[in-house]
C-alpha positions as a Markdown table, in Angstrom:
| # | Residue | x | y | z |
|---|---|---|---|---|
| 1 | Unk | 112.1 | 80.0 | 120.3 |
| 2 | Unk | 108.9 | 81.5 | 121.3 |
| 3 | Unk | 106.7 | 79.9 | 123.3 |
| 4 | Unk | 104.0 | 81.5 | 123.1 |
| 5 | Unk | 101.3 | 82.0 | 120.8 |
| 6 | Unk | 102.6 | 85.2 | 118.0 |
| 7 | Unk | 101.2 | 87.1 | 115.6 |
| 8 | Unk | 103.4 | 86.9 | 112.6 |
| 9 | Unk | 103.6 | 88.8 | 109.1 |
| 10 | Unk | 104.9 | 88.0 | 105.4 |
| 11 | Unk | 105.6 | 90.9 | 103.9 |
| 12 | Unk | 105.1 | 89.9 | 100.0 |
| 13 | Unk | 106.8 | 92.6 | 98.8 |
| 14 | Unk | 109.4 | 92.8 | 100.7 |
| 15 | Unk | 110.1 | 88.9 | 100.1 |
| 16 | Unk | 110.2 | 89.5 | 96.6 |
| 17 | Unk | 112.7 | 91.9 | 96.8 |
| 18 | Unk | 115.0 | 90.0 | 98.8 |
| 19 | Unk | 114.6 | 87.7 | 95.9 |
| 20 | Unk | 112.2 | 85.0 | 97.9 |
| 21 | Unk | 109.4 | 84.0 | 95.8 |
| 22 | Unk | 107.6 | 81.6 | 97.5 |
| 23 | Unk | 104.1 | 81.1 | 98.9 |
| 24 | Unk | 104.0 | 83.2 | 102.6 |
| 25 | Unk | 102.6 | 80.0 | 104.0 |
| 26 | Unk | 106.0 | 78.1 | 102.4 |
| 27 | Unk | 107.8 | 80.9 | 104.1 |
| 28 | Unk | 106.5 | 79.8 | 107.5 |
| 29 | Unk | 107.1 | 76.0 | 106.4 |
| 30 | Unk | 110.7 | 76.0 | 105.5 |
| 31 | Unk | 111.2 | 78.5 | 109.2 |
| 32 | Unk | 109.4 | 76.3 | 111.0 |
| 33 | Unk | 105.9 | 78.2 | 112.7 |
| 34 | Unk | 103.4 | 76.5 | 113.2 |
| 35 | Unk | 99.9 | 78.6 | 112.6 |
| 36 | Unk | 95.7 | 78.1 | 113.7 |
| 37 | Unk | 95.1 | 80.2 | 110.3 |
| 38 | Unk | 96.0 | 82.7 | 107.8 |
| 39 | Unk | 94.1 | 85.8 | 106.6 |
| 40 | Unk | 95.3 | 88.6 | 103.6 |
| 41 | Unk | 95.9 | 92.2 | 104.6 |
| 42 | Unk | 93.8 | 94.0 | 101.8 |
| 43 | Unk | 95.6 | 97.2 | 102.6 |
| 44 | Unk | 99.0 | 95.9 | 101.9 |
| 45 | Unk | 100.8 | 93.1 | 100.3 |
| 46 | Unk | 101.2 | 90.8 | 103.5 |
| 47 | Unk | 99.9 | 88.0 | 104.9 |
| 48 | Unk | 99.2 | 87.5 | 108.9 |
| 49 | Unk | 99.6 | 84.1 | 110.1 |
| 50 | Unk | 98.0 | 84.1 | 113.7 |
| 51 | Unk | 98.5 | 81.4 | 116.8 |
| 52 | Unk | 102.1 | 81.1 | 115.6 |
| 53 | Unk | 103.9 | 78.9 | 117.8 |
| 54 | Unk | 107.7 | 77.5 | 117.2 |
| 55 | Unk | 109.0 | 81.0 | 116.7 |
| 56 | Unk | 112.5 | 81.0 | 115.9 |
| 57 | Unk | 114.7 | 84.3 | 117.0 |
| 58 | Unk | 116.3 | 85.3 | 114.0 |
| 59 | Unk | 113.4 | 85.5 | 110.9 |
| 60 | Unk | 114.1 | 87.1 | 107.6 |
| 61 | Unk | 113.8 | 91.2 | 107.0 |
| 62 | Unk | 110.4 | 90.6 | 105.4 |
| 63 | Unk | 108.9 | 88.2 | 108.6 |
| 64 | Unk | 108.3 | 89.9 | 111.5 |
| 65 | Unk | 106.2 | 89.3 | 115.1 |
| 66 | Unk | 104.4 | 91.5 | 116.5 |
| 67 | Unk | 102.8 | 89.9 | 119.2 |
C-alpha cells in the first residue's frame, strides 16, 4: 500500500463498462482508500478523490493514481 497521500480517479464510464455500477465513493469503500474529499470533473465522467491514503497496488482498470 501507499503511504502517502494520492490523488485518485473513478472513471464512471469506464466502471460502467466493466459492469460496476456503484457510487465512485462505494468504489473507494469496498477497496479500502481513505479520502479528505471528493470533487466532480465537469469535463469528463470521473470523480477525483484527493488525500487518498491506504492505497492498495492493484486497483481496477477504471481507478487509477496519479499522484
Amino acid at each position: 500500500m501507499f503511504q502517502s497521500r494520492s490523488t485518485i480517479l473513478v472513471d464512471q464510464c469506464k466502471a460502467a463498462m466493466a459492469g460496476d455500477f456503484r457510487h465512485p465513493a462505494s468504489v473507494m469503500n469496498m477497496l479500502g482508500i481513505d479520502y479528505e474529499y471528493a470533487q466532480d470533473d465537469p469535463r469528463v465522467d470521473v470523480r477525483v478523490f484527493h488525500g487518498c491514503t491506504n492505497v492498495p497496488r492493484g486497483l481496477p482498470s477504471y481507478v487509477r493514481a496519479i499522484g
